[in-house]
N, C-alpha and C positions, 0 to 999 in steps of 0.2 A: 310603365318602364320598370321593367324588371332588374335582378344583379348589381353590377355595381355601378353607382355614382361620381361620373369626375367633376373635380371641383378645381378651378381656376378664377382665382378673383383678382390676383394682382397683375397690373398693367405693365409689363418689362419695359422697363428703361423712365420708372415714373419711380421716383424716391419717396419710401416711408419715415423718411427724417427729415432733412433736407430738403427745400426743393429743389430741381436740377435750377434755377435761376440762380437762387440764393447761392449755392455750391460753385456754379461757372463766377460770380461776382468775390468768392471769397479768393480762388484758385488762381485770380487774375489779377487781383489787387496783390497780394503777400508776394506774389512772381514779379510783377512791375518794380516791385519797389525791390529787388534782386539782383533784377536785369540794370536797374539806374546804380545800383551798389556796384555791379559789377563793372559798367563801362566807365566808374572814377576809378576803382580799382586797375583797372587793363593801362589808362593813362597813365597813372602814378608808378603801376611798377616797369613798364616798359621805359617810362624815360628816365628815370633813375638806374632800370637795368642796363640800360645804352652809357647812361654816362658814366654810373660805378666802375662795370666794364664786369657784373657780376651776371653768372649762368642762371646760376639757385634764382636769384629774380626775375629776370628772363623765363625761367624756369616755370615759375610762380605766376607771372604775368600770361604766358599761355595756359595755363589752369584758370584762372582766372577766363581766361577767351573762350575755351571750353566752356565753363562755367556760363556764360554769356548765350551761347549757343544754347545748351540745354535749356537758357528759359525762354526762350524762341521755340523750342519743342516745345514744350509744355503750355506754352501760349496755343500753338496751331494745333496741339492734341485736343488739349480740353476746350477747345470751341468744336471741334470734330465730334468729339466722345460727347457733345450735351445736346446734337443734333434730339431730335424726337423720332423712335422707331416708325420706319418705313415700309411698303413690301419689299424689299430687297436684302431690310436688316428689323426684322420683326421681332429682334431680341435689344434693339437699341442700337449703341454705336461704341458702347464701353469700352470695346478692345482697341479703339483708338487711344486711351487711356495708356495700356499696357505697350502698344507698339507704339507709343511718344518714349514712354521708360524703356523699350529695347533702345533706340536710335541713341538715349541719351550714353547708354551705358557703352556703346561701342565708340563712341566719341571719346568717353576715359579710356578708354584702351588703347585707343589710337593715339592720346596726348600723352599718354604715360611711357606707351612705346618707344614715340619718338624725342621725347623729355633724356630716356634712358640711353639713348642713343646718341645723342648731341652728347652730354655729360661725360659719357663714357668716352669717346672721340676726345674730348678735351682733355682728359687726364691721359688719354693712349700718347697724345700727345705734350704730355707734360705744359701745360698751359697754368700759370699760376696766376691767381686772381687773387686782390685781397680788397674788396670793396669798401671797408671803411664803415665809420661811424652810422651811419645814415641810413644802411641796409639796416640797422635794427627799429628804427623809429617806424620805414614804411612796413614790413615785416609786423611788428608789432600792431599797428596800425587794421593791419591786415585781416590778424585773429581776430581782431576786439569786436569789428566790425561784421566779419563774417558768423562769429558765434552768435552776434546779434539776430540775423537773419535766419541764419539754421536754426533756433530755438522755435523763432514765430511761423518758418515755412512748414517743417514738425508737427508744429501744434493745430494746424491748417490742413493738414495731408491727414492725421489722425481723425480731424472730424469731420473733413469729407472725404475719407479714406479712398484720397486719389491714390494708384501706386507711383506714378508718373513724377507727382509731387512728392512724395515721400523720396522717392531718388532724386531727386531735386536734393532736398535739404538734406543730403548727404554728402553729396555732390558740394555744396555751403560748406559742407563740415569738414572734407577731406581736403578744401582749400585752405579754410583753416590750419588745420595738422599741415600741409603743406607747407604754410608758412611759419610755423613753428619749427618745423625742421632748416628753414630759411634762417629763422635767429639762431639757432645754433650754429649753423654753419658761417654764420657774418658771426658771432661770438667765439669761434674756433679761429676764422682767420687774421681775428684782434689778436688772439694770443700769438702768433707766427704759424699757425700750417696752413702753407699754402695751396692745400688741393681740397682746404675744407668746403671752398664754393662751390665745386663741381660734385664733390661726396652729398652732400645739402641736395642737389639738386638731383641725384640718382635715385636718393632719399624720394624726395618727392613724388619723382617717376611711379616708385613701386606702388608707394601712397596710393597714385590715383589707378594704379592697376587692379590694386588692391578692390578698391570702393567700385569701379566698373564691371570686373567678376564679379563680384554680388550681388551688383542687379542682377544683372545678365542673368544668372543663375535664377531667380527669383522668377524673371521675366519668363523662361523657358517652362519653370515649374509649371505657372498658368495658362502660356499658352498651349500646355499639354493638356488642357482640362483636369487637372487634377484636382481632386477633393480637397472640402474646407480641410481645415486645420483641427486636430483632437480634442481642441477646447470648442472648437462651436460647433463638432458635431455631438462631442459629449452635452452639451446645452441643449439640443434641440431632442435629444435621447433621452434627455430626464423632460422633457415636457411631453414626450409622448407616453414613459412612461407614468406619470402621474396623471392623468388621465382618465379619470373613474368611467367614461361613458364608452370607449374602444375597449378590444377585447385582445386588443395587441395591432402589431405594426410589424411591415416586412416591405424590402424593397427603396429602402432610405438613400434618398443619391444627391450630392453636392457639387458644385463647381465654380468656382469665381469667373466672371466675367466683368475687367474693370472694376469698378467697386462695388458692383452688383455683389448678392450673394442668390445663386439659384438650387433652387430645391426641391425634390418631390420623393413621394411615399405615399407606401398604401396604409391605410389602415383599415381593422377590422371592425364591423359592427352590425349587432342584432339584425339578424336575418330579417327578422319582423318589422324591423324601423323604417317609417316613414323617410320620404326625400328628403322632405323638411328637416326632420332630426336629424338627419347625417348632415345635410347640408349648415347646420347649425353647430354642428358640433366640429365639422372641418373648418369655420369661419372661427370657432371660439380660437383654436389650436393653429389658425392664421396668427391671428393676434399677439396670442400670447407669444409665440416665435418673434415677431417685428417691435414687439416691448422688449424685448431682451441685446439688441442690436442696434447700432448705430448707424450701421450701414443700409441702403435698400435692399431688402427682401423679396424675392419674386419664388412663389409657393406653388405649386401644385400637389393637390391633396386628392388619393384616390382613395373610394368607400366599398369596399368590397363586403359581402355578407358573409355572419360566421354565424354558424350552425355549430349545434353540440353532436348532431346526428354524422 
């Protein structure tokens, strides 16, 4: 065999960190206990919203329902997305991953919308609320506990760099601010203004419009195929150029799938080299890529001959 040599060693959709068991166990457990967060939260602020007679809570309490939904995505993505590749998905199942984070993020859009909506109706309407002491206790209640979550779902998404999950614990965290803008608005309507509870609650609206365009946006990025990010292709550019045994590199190409990271590039070497040595020297330059990452790596390394002639 003559020219050049391809080199594929990693198995797509088989994680060089993590294993996908280990990963579906962390993503499900930190979500479970989310989902039980959320459906005492959906209880407490809906019956208290009914009986204050406040919007902002009501308001809150479907963010909260939202909320709730989203980890029901994220449940049925990531047992989807840790399937093992098939013939029909030879690249794995990752993008079940990323289309759990679209479904999630249009859900905030849709609750933010119609949060904005109700709210605004109620003030067109001159409707005056002043719910009283006790919206700040659940409100309060509300942050302490959702910051709790977002911090640990976060740090969970970071290290099996679900995107899915990472909009998740956003999703945790814009309920939070949600309800921070809830205590303000039950603390405006302690002082006498009375349209502070519907203002709180249009508040909120924007809040989660806010945090669902940014997935959304995210979401779009990747399912365009677009390339890693300037810092890990700059990482993967200084390992090929340092490099003593290649004689250079051309044709470097990236794209996220899920939490996958896919990769390939030619590199150049001694026309004269053995299969062996190239094949040795594309597995060194595996490696050293997959030490640098957290995430799984899936590499294709092609060996082209360089001639001075």
């Amino acid at each position: 065999m003559t020219g050049s040599v391809p080199h594929a060693h990693h198995v797509p959709g088989v994680s060089s960190g993590l294993i996908d068991k280990t990963r579906y166990k962390e993503i499900r457990k930190v979500t479970l206990y989310g989902l039980l967060l959320n459906i005492l939260l959906i209880g407490v602020k809906f019956s208290s919203g009914i009986w204050l007679g406040s919007s902002a809570l009501l308001a809150d309490g479907f963010h909260s329902l939202s909320d709730l939904a989203t980890d029901l995505v994220v449940l049925i993505g990531n047992r989807l997305s840790n399937r093992p590749p098939d013939e029909s998905h030879p690249y794995g199942h990752s993008k079940f991953d990323t289309m759990a984070s679209f479904v999630i993020a249009l859900i905030l859009l849709a609750a933010g919308g119609g949060i904005i909506w109700s709210a605004g109706g109620s003030i067109y309407n001159r409707n005056i609320h002043r719910p009283g002491f006790l919206i700040l206790i659940v409100a309060g209640l509300s942050v302490v506990t959702k910051e709790i979550i977002f911090y640990a779902t976060r740090q969970t998404a970071r290290r099996t760099n679900s995107s899915a999950l990472y909009a998740n614990a956003w999703h945790h965290r814009s309920d939070s601010l949600s309800s921070i803008a809830v205590l303000a608005g039950g603390g405006a309507s302690l002082l006498g203004w009375g349209y502070a509870d519907q203002v709180a609650a249009v508040v909120v609206g924007f809040m989660i419009l806010a945090a669902g365009g940014k997935i959304l946006y995210g979401d779009l990025i990747e399912l365009t195929e677009h390339a890693a990010d300037k810092e890990t292709i700059q990482t993967i550019e200084n390992i090929l150029n340092a490099d003593p045994d290649i004689k250079g590199w051309h044709a470097l190409r990236t794209r996220r799938l899920g939490a996958d990271l896919f990769l390939d590039v030619h590199i150049l070497v001694d026309a004269d080299m053995s299969v062996r040595q190239s094949h040795d020297i594309s597995l060194r330059i595996e490696h050293q890529v997959k030490e640098k990452f957290s995430k799984p790596v899936n590499i294709l390394i092609h060996a082209d001959p360089y001639s001075k002639d």
